[in-house]
C-alpha positions in Angstrom: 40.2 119.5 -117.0 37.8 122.1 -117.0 36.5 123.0 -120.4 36.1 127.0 -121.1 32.7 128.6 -120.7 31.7 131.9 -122.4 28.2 133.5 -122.1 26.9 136.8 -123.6 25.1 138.3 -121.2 22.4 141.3 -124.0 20.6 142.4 -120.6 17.9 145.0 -121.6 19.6 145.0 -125.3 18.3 143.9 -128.7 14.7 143.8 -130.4 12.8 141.1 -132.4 14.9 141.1 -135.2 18.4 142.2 -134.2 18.6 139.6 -131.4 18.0 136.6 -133.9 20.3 138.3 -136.0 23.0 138.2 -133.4 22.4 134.5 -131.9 22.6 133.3 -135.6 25.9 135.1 -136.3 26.7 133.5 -133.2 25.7 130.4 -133.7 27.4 130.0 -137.0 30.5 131.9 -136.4 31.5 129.5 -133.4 31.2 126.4 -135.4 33.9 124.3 -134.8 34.4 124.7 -131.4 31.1 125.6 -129.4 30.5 122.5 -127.4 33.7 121.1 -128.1 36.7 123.0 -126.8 34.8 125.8 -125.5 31.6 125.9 -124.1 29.2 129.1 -125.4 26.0 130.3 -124.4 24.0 133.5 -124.9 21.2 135.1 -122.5 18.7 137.0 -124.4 16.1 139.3 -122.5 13.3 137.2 -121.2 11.1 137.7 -124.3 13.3 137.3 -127.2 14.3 133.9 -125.6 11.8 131.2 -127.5 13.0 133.1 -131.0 16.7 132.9 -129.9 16.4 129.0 -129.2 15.2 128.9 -132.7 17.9 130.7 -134.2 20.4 128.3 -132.6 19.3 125.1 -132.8 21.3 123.8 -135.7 24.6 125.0 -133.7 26.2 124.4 -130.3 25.3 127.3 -128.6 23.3 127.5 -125.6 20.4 129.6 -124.8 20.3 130.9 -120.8 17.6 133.3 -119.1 19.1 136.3 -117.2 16.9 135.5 -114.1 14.2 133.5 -112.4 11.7 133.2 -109.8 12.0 130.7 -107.0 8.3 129.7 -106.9 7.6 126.5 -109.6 3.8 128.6 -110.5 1.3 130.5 -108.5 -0.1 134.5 -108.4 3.6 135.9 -109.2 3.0 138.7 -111.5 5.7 139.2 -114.1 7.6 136.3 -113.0 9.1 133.6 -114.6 9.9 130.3 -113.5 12.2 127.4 -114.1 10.1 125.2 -115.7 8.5 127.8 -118.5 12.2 128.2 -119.2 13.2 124.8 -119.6 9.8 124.2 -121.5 11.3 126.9 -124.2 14.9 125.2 -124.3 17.2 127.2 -121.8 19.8 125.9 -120.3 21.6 128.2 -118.2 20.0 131.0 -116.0 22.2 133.9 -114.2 21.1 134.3 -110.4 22.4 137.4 -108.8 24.0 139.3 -111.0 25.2 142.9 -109.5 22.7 144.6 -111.1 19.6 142.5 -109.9 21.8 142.8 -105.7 22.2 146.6 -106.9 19.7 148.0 -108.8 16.4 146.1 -108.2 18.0 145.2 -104.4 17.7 141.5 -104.5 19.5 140.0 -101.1 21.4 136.7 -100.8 18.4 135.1 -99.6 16.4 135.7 -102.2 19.8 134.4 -104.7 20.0 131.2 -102.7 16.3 130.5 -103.3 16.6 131.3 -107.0 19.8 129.0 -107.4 18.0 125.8 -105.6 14.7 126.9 -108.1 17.1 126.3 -110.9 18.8 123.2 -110.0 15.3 122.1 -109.0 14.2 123.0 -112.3 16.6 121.0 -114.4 18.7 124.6 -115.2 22.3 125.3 -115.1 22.7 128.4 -112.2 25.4 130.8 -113.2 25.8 132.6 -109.5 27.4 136.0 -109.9 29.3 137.5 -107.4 31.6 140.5 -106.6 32.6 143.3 -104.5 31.8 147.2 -105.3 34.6 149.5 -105.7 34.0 150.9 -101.9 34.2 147.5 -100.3 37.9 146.8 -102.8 39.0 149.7 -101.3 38.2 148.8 -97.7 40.1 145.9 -98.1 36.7 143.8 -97.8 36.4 142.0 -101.2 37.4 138.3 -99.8 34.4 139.1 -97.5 32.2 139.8 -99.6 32.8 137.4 -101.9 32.7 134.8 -99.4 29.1 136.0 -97.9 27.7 135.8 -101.7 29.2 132.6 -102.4 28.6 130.7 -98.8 24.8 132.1 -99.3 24.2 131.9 -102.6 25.2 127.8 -102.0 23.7 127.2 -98.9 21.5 124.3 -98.3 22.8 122.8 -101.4 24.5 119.3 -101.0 27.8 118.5 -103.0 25.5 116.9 -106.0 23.3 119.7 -106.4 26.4 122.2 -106.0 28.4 120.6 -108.7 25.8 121.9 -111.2 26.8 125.5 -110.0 29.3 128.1 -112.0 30.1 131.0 -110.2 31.1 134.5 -112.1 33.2 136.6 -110.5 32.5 140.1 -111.3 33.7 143.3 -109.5 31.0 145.1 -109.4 33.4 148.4 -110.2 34.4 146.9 -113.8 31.2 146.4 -115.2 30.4 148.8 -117.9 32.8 151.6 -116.7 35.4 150.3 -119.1 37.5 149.6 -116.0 38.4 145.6 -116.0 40.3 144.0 -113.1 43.5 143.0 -113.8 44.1 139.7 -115.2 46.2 139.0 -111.6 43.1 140.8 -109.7 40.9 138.4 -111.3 43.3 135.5 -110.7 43.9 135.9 -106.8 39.7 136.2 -106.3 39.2 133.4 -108.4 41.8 131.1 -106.5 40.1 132.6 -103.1 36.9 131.1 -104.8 38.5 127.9 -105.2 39.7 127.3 -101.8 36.5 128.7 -100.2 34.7 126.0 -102.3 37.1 123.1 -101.0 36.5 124.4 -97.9 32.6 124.2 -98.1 32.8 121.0 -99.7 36.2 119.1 -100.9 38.8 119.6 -103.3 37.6 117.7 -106.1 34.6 119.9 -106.5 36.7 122.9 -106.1 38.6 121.4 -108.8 35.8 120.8 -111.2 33.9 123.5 -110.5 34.0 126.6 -113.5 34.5 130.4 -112.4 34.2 132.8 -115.1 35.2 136.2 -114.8 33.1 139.0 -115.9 33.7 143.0 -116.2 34.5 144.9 -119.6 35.3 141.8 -121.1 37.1 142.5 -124.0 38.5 141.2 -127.5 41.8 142.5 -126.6 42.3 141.5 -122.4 40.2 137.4 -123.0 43.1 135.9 -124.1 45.2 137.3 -120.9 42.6 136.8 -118.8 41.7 133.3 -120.2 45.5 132.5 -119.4 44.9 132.5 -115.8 45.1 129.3 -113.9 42.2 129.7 -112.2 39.6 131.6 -114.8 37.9 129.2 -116.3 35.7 131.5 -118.9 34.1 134.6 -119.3 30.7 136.5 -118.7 30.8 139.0 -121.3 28.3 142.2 -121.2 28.8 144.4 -123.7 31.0 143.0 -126.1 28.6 140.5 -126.6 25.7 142.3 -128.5 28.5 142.7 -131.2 28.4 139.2 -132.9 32.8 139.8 -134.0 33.7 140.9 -130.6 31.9 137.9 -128.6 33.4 135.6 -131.2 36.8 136.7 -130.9 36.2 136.2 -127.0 35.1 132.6 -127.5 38.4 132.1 -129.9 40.3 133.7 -127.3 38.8 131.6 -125.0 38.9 127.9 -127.2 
């Protein structure tokens, strides 16, 4: 049985104060079932992470970066690397979100490098992948999905691949208010499933987690979260307002 998994992803969100603010009211709100019939994280921007480790230490919630750098040290200016994150108490780390492939033009290369850093580095990958609203429309979304997920995996044995969760997030329904339908969501995230037992075998396509992410919601996680396949949610928005990302995780739990 595969336990739920929420994650907050702030991206460029939040200051000194307002981001402590919001992990604690996290932290204290999901007592009770963080870590036990739901697991929660949040993902901070790079330098509020130390302070938000801090804020949630007495709860169950995890702390995760919202990217990383493939190198372990060396002349890498403005990079961070796996082991200064685990050094300051992450867990999780996003790799390839659709705004690092989109906006900043990271290739699946680049992803696959940054998801064997993590595992390397004792972090939790969270691989995101999705089609834009131009490749749905072509009818091309199983294809892309399967290039990100086949290259964001590859080289990675069935051990190291098991400490993989994949997000599936249409690139379309993030932050445009639009949100994939709950059987939308459903049908990629079963494609997801057999591509994995494909890659590898069926019990790890069984165990493995696929969240779905893309104007997540208070009112469309508990549909979504009903959905054989959907496993938890990557939440954007919603998540730098400490009620709505709690009702998610209660939604979720």
């Amino acid at each position: 049985m595969r336990k739920p998994f929420v994650a907050g992803n702030w991206k460029m969100n939040t200051d000194s104060q307002s981001s402590v603010d919001l992990a604690g009211r996290v932290g204290s709100g999901s007592s009770g079932v963080a870590g036990q019939t739901v697991d929660v994280a949040v993902c901070p921007p790079f330098v509020y992470l130390q302070s938000v480790v801090r804020a949630v230490a007495v709860s169950s919630v995890a702390v995760g970066a919202q990217d990383i750098y493939f190198e372990a040290k060396g002349a890498f200016t403005g990079e961070i690397s796996a082991s200064m994150l685990k050094d300051i108490g992450c867990t999780y780390v996003l790799c390839g979100h659709s705004e690092r492939r989109h906006v900043i033009g990271e290739t699946d290369d680049l992803i696959n490098k940054k998801v064997i850093a993590a595992i390397s580095g004792g972090l939790l990958p969270i691989l995101c992948v999705g089609e834009l609203q131009s490749e749905r429309e072509a009818g091309l979304t199983n294809e892309v999905v399967t290039r990100h997920v086949k290259n964001g995996l590859s080289d990675l044995g069935r051990e190291k691949a098991s400490a993989v969760t994949i997000a599936y997030e249409p690139v379309w329904a993030i932050g445009t208010g639009l949100t994939a339908t709950p059987e939308q969501a459903q049908e990629v995230h079963a494609f997801i499933r057999g591509l994995l037992a494909e890659m590898y075998d069926a019990d790890l396509a069984a165990e493995t987690r696929i969240l779905y992410g893309g104007s997540v919601k208070p009112g469309n996680a508990a549909e979504l979260m009903a959905r054989e396949d959907i496993d938890g949610l990557l939440v954007g928005g919603a998540s730098l307002k400490a009620d709505d990302f709690l009702a998610i995780v209660q939604a979720a739990a």
